[in-house]
C-alpha positions in Angstrom: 109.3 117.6 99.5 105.7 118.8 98.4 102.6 118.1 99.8 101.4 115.8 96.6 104.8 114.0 97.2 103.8 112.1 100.5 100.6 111.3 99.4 100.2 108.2 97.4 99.0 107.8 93.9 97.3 104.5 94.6 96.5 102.3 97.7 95.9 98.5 98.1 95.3 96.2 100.6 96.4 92.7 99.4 94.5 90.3 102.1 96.1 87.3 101.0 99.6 88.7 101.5 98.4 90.7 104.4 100.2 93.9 103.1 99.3 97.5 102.3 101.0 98.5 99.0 101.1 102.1 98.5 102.1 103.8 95.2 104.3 107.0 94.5 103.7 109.8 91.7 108.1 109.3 91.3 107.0 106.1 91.1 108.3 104.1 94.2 106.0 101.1 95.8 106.3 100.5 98.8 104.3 96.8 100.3 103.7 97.5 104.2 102.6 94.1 106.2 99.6 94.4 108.4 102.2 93.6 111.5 104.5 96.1 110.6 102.1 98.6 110.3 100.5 97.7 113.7 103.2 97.5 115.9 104.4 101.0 114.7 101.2 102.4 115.0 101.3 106.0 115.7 98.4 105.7 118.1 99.2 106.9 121.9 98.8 102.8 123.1 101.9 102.2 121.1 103.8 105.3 121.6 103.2 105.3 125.1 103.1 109.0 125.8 106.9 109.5 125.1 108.0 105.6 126.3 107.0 103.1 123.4 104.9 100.2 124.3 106.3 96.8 122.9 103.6 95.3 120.6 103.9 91.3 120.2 102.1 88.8 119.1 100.8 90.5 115.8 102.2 88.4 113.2 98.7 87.7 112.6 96.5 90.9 112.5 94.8 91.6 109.4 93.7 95.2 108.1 89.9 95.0 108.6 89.3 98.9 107.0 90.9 101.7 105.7 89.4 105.1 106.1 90.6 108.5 104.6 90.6 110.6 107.1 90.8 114.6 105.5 93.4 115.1 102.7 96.1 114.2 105.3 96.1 110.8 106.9 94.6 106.9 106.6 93.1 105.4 109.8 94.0 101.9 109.6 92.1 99.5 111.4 93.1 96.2 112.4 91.2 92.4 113.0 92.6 92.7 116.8 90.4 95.5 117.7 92.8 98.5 117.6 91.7 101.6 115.7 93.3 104.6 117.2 96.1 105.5 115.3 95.7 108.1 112.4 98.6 107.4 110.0 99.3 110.8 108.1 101.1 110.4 104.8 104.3 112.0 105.6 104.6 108.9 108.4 103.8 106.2 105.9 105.8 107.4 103.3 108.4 107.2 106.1 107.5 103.7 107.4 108.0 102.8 103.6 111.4 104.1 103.0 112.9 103.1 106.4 111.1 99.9 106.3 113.8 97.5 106.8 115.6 99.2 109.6 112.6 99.7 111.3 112.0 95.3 111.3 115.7 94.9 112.5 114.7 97.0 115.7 111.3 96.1 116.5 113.2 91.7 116.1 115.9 93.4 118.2 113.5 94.6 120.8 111.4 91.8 120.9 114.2 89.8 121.5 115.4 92.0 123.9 112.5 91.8 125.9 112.3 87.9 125.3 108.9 88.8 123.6 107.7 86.5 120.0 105.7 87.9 116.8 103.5 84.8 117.4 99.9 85.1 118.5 99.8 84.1 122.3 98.5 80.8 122.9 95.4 80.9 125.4 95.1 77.7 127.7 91.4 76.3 128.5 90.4 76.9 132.0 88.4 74.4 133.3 85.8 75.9 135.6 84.0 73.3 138.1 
């Protein structure tokens, strides 16, 4: 596949939906939720250095920017802080077409691991 064949014709962040909708010269779309993007974010945090770090709770983040980075990648950033991961266009183009399989294994996992998509819940501490 050529280089101009992994990088999109068009990019959009829908914020309502929460999704990322890249655009194909063959003209495939693919719509990318903030979640899914975050919790396979290529950044060493979630890859763990060889041994993949569970993400959870993200059912929530939000894309705060999107910044080129060269004439190979898009650094995502997202509400919850994290900013490290540099999402080249070969990866996204692959998140896009193995989209589904990808969800199945991450729900898989997190039920594995007895983990939720929802947003922990942080008690009040009363301090006296």
């Amino acid at each position: 596949m050529s280089t101009e064949a992994v990088i999109p014709t068009g990019i959009h962040y829908h914020r309502r939906t929460r999704e990322l909708e890249l655009t194909y010269a063959d003209g495939q779309t693919y719509r990318l939720s903030a979640e899914f993007l975050r919790v396979h974010s290529p950044s060493a945090e979630v890859r763990g250095h060889g041994k993949p770090v569970l993400q959870y709770g993200k059912n929530e983040v939000e894309i705060s920017a999107l910044v080129p980075t060269g004439h190979y990648a898009l650094k995502i950033v997202f509400d919850d802080g994290h900013d490290t991961g540099l999402y080249t266009w070969d990866y996204l183009l692959d998140l896009g077409q193995n989209q589904s399989a990808l969800w199945q294994k991450y729900l898989q996992a997190l039920e594995a691991a007895g983990a939720s998509r929802q947003a922990s819940l942080i008690k009040a501490v009363r301090l006296d």
